[in-house]
C-alpha positions in Angstrom: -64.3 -23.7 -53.7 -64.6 -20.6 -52.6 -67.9 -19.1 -53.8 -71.3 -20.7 -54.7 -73.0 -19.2 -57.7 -77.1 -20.6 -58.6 -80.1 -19.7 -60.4 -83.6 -20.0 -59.5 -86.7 -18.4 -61.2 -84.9 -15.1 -62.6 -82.5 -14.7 -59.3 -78.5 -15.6 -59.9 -77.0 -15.4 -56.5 -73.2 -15.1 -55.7 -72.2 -16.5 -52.4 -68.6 -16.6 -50.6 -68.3 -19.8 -48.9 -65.3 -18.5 -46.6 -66.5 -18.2 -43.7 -63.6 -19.4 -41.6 -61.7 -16.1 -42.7 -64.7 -14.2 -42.5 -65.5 -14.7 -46.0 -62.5 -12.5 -47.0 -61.6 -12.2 -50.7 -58.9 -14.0 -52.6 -58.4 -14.8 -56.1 -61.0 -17.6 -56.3 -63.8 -14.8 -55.2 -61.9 -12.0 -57.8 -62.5 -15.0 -59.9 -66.2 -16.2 -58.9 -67.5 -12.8 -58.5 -66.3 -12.2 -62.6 -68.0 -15.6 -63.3 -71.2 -14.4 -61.9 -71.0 -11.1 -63.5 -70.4 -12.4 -67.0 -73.7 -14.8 -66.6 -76.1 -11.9 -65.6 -74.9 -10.0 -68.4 -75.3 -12.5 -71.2 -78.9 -13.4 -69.8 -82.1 -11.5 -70.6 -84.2 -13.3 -68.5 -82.4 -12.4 -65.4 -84.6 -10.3 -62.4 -82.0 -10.0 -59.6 -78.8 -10.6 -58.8 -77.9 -11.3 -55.4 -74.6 -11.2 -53.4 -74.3 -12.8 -50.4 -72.2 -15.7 -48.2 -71.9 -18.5 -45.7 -71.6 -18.5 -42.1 -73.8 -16.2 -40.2 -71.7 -14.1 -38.8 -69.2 -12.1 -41.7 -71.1 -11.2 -45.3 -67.2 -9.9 -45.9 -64.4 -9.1 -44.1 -62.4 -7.4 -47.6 -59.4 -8.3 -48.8 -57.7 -11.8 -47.4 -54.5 -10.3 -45.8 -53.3 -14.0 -45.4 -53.3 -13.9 -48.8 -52.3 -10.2 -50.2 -49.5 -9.5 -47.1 -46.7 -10.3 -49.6 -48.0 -7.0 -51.5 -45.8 -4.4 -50.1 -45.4 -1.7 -53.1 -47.3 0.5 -54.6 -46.8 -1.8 -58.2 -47.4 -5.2 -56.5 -50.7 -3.8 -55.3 -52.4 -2.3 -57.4 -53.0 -5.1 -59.8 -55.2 -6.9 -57.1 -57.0 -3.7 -56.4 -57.4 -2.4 -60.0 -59.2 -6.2 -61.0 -61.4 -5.3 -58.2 -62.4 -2.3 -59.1 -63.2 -3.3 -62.2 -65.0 -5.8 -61.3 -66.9 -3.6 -58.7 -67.7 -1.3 -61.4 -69.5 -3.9 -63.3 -71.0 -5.2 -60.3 -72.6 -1.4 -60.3 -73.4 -0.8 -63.7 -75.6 -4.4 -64.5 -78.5 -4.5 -65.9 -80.9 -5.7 -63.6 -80.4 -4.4 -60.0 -78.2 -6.2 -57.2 -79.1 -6.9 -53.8 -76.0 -7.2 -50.7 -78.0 -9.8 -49.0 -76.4 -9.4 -45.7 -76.6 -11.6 -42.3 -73.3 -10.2 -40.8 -70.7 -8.0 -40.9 -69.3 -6.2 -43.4 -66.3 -4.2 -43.0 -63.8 -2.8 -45.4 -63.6 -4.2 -48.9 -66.9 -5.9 -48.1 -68.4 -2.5 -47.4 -67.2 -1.6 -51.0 -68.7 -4.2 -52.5 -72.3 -3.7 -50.6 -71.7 -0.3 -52.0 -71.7 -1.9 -55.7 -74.7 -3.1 -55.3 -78.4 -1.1 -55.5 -80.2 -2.3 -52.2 -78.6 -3.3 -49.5 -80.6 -6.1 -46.8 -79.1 -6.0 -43.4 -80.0 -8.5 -40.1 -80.9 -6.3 -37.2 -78.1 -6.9 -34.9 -75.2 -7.3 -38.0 -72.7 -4.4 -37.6 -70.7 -2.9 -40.7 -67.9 -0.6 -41.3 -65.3 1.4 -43.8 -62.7 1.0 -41.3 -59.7 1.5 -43.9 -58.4 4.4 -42.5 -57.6 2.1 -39.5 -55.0 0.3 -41.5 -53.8 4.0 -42.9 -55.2 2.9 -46.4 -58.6 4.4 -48.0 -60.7 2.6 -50.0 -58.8 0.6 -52.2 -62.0 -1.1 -54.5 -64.3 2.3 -55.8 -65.8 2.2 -52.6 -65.8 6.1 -51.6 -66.6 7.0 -55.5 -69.4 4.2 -55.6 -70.6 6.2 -52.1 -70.5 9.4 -53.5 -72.5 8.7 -56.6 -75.2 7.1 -55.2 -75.7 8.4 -51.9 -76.8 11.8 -50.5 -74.9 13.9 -48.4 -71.3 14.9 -48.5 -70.8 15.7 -44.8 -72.5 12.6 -44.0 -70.4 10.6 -46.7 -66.8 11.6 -45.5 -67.6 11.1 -41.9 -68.7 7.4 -42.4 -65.3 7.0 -44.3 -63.4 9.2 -42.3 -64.4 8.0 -38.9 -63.3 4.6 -39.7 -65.3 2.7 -37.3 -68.2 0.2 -37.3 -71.6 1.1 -37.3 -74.9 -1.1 -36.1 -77.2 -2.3 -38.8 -80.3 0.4 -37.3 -77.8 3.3 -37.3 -76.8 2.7 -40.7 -80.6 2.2 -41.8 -81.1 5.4 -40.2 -78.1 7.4 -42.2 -79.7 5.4 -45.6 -77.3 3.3 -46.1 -78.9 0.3 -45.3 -82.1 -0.3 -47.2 -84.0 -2.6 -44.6 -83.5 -4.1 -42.1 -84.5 -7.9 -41.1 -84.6 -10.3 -38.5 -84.8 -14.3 -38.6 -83.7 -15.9 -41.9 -82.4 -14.1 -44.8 -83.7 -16.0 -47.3 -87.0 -15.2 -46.0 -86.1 -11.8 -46.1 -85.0 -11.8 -49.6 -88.3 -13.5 -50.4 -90.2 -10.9 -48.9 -88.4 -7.6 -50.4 -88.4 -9.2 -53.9 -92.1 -9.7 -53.8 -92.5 -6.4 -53.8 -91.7 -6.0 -57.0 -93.5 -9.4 -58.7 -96.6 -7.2 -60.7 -93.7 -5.3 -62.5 -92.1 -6.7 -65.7 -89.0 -7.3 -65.7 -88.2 -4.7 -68.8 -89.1 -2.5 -66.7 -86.7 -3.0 -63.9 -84.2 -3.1 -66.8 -84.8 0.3 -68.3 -85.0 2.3 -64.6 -81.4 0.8 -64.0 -80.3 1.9 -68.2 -81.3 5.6 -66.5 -79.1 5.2 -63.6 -76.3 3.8 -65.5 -76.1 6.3 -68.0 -75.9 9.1 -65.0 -72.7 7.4 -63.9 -71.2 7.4 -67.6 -71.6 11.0 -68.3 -70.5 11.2 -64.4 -67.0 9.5 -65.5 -67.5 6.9 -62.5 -65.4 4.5 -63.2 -62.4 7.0 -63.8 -63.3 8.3 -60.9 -62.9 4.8 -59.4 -59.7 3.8 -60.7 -57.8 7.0 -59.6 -59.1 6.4 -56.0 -57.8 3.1 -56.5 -54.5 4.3 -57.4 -54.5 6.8 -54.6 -55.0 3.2 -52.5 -51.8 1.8 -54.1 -49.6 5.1 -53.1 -50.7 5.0 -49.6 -50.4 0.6 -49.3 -46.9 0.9 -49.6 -46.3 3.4 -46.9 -44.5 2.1 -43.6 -47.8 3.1 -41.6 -50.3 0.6 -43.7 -47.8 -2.2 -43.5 -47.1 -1.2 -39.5 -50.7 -1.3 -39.0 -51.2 -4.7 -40.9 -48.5 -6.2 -38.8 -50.2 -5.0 -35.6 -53.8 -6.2 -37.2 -52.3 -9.6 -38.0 -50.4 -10.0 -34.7 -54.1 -9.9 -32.4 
């Protein structure tokens, strides 16, 4: 199996157990990650949701090239990116807020789906990026819409995707990106930034999150997500994404 879902005392968390790729994401994730979606939105009693993995040292690496390399059009692509911008989307828009529970890196697709969710807990030390650009792709899942919905800054926004490059944990908590920071075990960690929030009902939580969502309706994310998905799909089949997965594949 690739992914671990469990509930404990209103928290579902989602975990991919992949950390040999660097917890990459292949169809049994696409498919894990909708399993977990479905349960928090059928269940009232649900707090949190959490999205996380194994390993220590990758939360997600993005898509599983090993697995998606056989995509070279426009047509074969956009399929895989189109369920995971869906799926993104819904990530974004449940009703209970989401925490990217985060112990280390996150680059590319894993980025975009930190970006799905509404806090973000980082380990001091981890190191993330939206290094698409690198493989002459943008953001394939939302990502870059999801960024510039919820985050502040415009200039600040298209450098972090433009530059391509990872980032340390503190300077991303500095550009507010990350939410907190943490050292020593993440569990602890979750522990401690949930109890924050244990004297307020649960309703409540819900009905700050029903505000948010509706901005994003009237906003028109999720069109907004699925033409830069599209946009992803013209630019994977170019000869410069597939030179520079070759070269990517070939360290």
């Amino acid at each position: 199996m690739s992914v671990n879902i469990t509930s404990d005392q209103g928290i579902v968390t989602f975990t991919i157990t992949r950390p040999e790729v660097r917890n990459a994401v292949n169809q049994e994730v696409m498919d894990g990650l909708e399993q977990f979606i479905d349960l928090v939105e059928k269940d009232d009693d649900i707090k949190w949701g959490v999205v996380t993995s194994e390993g220590g040292k990758a939360f997600c690496s993005g898509g599983d090239l090993g697995e998606f390399h056989s995509l070279e059009t426009s047509a074969q692509a956009l399929p895989m990116l189109s369920r995971m911008t869906e799926l993104l989307y819904r990530l974004a828009t449940l009703p209970i807020p989401v925490i990217a529970l985060m112990d280390g890196t996150a680059v590319g697709g894993g980025c975009e789906i930190a970006s799905a969710c509404d806090y973000r807990l980082m380990k001091s030390g981890a190191k993330a990026g939206f290094i698409q650009g690198t493989l002459a792709i943008t953001t394939g899942w939302g990502g870059a819409s999801l960024l510039y919905e919820k985050e502040p800054g415009h200039s600040a926004i298209l450098q972090l995707l433009t530059e391509a490059r990872v980032h340390t944990a503190e300077d991303l908590a500095e550009r507010g990106w990350i939410t907190e920071l943490y050292t020593g075990d993440k569990q602890v960690a979750l522990d401690r930034f949930t109890s924050k929030f244990e004297h307020i009902h649960s309703s409540v939580m819900r009905a700050y999150k029903a505000i948010a969502i509706r901005k994003w309706e009237r906003s028109d994310l999720k069109n907004r997500m699925i033409e830069e998905c599209k946009q992803c799909s013209i630019l994977w089949e170019s000869e410069a994404h597939h030179a520079a997965v070759h070269q990517f594949r070939s360290r």
